[in-house]
C-alpha positions as CSV (number, residue, x, y, z in Angstrom):
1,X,100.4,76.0,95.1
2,X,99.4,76.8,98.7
3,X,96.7,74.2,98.6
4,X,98.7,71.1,97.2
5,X,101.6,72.1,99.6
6,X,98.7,71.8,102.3
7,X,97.1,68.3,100.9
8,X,101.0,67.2,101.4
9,X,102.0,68.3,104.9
10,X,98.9,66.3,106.1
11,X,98.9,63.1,107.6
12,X,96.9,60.7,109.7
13,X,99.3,60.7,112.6
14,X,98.3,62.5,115.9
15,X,100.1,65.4,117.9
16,X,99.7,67.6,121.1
17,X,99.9,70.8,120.0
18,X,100.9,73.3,123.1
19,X,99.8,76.8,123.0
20,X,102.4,79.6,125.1
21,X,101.5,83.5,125.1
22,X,105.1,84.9,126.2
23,X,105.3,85.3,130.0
24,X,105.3,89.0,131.7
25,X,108.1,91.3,130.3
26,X,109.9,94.2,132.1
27,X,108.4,97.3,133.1
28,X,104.5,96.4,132.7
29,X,103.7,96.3,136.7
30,X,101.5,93.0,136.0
31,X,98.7,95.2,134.4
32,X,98.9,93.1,131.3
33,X,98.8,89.6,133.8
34,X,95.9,90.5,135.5
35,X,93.9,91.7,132.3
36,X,95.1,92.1,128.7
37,X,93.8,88.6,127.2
38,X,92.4,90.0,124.1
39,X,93.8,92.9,121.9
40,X,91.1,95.3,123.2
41,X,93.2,96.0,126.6
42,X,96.8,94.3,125.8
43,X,99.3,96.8,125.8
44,X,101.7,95.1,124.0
45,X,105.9,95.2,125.4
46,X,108.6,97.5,124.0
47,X,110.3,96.1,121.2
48,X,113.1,94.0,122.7
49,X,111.8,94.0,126.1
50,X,113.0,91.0,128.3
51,X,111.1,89.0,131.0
52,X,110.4,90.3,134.3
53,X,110.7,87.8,137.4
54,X,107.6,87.0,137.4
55,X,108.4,85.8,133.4
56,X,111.1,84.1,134.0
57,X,109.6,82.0,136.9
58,X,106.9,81.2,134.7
59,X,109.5,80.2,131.7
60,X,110.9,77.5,134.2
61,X,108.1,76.4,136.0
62,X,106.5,75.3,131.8
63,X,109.6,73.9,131.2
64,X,110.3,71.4,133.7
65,X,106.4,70.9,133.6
66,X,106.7,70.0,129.9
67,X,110.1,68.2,130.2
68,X,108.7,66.0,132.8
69,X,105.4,65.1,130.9
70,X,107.3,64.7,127.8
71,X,109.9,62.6,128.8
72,X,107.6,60.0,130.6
73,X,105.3,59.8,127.6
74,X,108.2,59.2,125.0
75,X,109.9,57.0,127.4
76,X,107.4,54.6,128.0
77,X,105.9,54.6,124.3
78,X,109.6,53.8,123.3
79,X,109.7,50.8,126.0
80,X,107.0,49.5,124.1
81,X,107.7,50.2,120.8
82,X,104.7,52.2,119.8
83,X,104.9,55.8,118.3
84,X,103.8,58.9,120.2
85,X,100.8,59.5,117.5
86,X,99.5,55.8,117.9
87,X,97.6,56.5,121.4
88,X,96.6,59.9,121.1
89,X,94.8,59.4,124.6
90,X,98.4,59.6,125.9
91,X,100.2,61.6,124.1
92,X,100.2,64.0,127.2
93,X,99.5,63.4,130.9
94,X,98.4,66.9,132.0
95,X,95.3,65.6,133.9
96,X,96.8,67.6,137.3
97,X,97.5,71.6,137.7
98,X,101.0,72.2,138.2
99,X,101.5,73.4,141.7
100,X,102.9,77.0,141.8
101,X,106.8,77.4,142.6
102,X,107.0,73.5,142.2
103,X,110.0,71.9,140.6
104,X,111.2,68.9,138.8
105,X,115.0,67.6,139.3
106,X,114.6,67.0,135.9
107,X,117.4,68.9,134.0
108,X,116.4,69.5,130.5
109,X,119.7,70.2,129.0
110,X,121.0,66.6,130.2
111,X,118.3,65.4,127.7
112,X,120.2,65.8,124.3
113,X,118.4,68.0,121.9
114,X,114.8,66.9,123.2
115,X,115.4,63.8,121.5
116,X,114.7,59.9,123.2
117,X,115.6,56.8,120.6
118,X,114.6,59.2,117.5
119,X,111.6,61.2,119.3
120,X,111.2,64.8,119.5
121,X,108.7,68.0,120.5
122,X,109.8,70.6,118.3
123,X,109.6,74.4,120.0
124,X,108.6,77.5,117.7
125,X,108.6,80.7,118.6
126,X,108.9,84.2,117.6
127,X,112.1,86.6,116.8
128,X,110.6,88.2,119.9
129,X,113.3,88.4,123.0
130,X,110.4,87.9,125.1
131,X,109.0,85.1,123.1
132,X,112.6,83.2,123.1
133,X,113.2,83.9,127.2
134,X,109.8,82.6,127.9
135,X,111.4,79.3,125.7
136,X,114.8,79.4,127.3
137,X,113.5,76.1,129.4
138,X,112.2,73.8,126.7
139,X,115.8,72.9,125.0
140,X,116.6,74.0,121.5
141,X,114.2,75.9,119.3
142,X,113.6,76.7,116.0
143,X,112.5,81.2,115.5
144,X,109.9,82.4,113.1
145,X,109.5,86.4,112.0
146,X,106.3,84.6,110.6
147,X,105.1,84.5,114.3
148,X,105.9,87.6,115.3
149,X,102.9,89.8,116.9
150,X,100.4,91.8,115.1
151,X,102.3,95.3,113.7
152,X,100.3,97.9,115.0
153,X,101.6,100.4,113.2
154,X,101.8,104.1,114.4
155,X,99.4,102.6,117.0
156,X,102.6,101.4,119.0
157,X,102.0,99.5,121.6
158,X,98.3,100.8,122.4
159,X,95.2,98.3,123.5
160,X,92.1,98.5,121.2
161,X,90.6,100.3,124.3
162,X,93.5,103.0,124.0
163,X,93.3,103.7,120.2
164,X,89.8,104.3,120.8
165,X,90.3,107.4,122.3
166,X,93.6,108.2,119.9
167,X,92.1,107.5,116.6
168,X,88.3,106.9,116.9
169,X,88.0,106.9,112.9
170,X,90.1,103.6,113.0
171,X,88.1,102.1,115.8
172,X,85.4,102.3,114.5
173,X,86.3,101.1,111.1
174,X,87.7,98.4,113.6
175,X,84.4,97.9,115.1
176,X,82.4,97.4,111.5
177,X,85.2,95.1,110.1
178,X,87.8,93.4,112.8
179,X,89.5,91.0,110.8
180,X,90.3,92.9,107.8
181,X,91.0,96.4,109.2
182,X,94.8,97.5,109.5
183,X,95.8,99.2,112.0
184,X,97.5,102.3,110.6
185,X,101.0,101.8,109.3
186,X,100.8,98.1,110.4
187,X,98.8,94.9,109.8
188,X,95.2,93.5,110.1
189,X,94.2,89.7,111.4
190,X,93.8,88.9,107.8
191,X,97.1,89.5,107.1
192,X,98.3,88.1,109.8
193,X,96.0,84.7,109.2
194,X,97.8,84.8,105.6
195,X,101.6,84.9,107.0
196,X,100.6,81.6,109.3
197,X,99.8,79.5,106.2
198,X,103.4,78.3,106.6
199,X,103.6,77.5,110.2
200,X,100.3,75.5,109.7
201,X,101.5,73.8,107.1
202,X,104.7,73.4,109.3
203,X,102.8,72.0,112.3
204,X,100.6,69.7,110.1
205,X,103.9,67.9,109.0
206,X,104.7,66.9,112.4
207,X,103.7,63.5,113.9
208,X,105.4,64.6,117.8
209,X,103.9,67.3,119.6
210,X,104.5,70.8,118.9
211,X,105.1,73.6,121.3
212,X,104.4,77.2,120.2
213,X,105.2,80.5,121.9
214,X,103.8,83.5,120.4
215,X,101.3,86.4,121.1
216,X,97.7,87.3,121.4
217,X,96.7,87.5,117.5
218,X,98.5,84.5,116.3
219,X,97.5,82.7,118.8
220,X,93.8,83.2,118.7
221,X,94.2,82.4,114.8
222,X,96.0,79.2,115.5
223,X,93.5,78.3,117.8
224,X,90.6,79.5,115.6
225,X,91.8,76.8,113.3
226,X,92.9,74.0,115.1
227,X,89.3,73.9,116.9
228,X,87.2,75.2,114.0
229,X,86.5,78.1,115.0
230,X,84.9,81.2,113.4
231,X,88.0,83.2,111.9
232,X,86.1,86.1,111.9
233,X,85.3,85.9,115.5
234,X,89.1,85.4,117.0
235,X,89.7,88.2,118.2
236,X,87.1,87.3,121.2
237,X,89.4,84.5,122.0
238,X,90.9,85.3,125.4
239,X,94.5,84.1,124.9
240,X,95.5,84.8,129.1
241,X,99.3,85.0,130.9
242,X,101.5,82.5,132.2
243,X,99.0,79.7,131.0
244,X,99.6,77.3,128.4
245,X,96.7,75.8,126.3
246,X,97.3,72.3,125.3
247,X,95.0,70.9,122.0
248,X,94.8,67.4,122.5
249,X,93.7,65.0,119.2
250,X,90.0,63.1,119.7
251,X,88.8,61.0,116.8
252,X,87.6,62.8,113.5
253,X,90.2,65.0,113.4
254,X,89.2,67.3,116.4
255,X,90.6,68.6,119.4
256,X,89.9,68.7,123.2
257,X,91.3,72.1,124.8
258,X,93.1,71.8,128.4
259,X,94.3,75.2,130.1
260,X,97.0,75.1,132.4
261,X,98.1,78.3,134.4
262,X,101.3,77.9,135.9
């Protein structure tokens, strides 16, 4: 059943598909900013933590960044009658780093809904506050448990590097088999690979671009399979703050990566 429902979300249309780890939350002192791309040294936020300033500048600064590149793209491919999927070499202008602290006067809420003559981006993102805040720029928003982070369990919010030294029979059970090793009380990658069969199938039935804000885990499995790469090797994938990673469509069905930090 997974399979045909799979077969049937996909279609030969191209979209951007936008990448957003949520932005720094209260209390972490930018420890997890300047480190913490990988599970191995993330301490992950307190359960309903909210963004710090730092977050929050970050949350606009994507925003108007997105609005503007958006709203150009879907105005001109409107103009002239052609979709957003039928010139994937434009379906995103992000050729330019976004100065830091820069603004747009673009006001995204005078832009009904995200919508321009019947085009759209559609934003998903956790049932994390810090996952909505870090959204609270891009318009309205659809929220997924199915997203949420990796449960760690009685490991709370401890790094890899910290359970190590709090449970070294799990860590190295960790070690010998990373993608299908729970932590204890909570979840593995596999399960959490099997709980994103939806959004995938979600994102596949989409023919605008698709903006995603989640955390480290789903986003190197999203990533892993959007580019083809080795599942079992995700967790490697260095997933880093107040960056977005946009996955643009080439020809065969492939994408070209673009990192942006903000």
């Amino acid at each position: 059943k997974a399979l045909l429902e799979y077969l049937m979300a996909i279609h030969i249309g191209h979209r951007s598909i936008v990448l957003v780890r949520p932005g720094e939350g209260e209390g972490s002192n930018g420890i997890n900013r300047s480190r913490g791309q990988t599970l191995f040294d993330y301490q992950s936020e307190e359960r309903g933590a909210h963004l710090s300033e730092e977050g929050r500048r970050f949350a606009k600064n994507m925003g108007d960044y997105l609005w503007k590149i958006y709203k150009r793209t879907l105005m001109r491919n409107s103009d002239s009658n052609s979709s957003l999927s039928s010139r994937p070499e434009e379906a995103m202008e992000l050729g330019a780093r976004p100065r830091r602290g820069s603004e747009t006067k673009l006001n995204p809420r005078s832009w009904d809904g995200r919508t321009l003559k019947g085009q759209k981006f559609k934003v998903m993102t956790s049932l994390q506050p810090i996952s909505m805040d870090t959204a609270e720029h891009l318009g309205s928003r659809e929220e997924y448990a199915t997203l949420n982070p990796l449960h760690r369990g009685i490991g709370g919010r401890s790094s890899l590097l910290q359970m190590r030294a709090k449970d070294p029979e799990f860590f190295n059970q960790w070690k010998w088999s990373p993608l299908s090793t729970r932590w204890p009380g909570g979840e593995s990658y596999d399960d959490v690979r099997r709980r994103l069969m939806s959004i995938i199938i979600e994102v596949e039935q989409q023919s605008t671009p698709v903006v995603i804000v989640s955390h480290i885990a789903v986003l190197q499995l999203l990533l892993a399979y959007f580019t083809g790469a080795s599942v079992s090797e995700c967790y490697k994938i260095k997933i880093p703050m107040h960056t977005i990673i946009v996955l643009e469509p080439c020809q065969g069905g492939t994408y070209k990566i673009k990192t942006l930090r903000f």
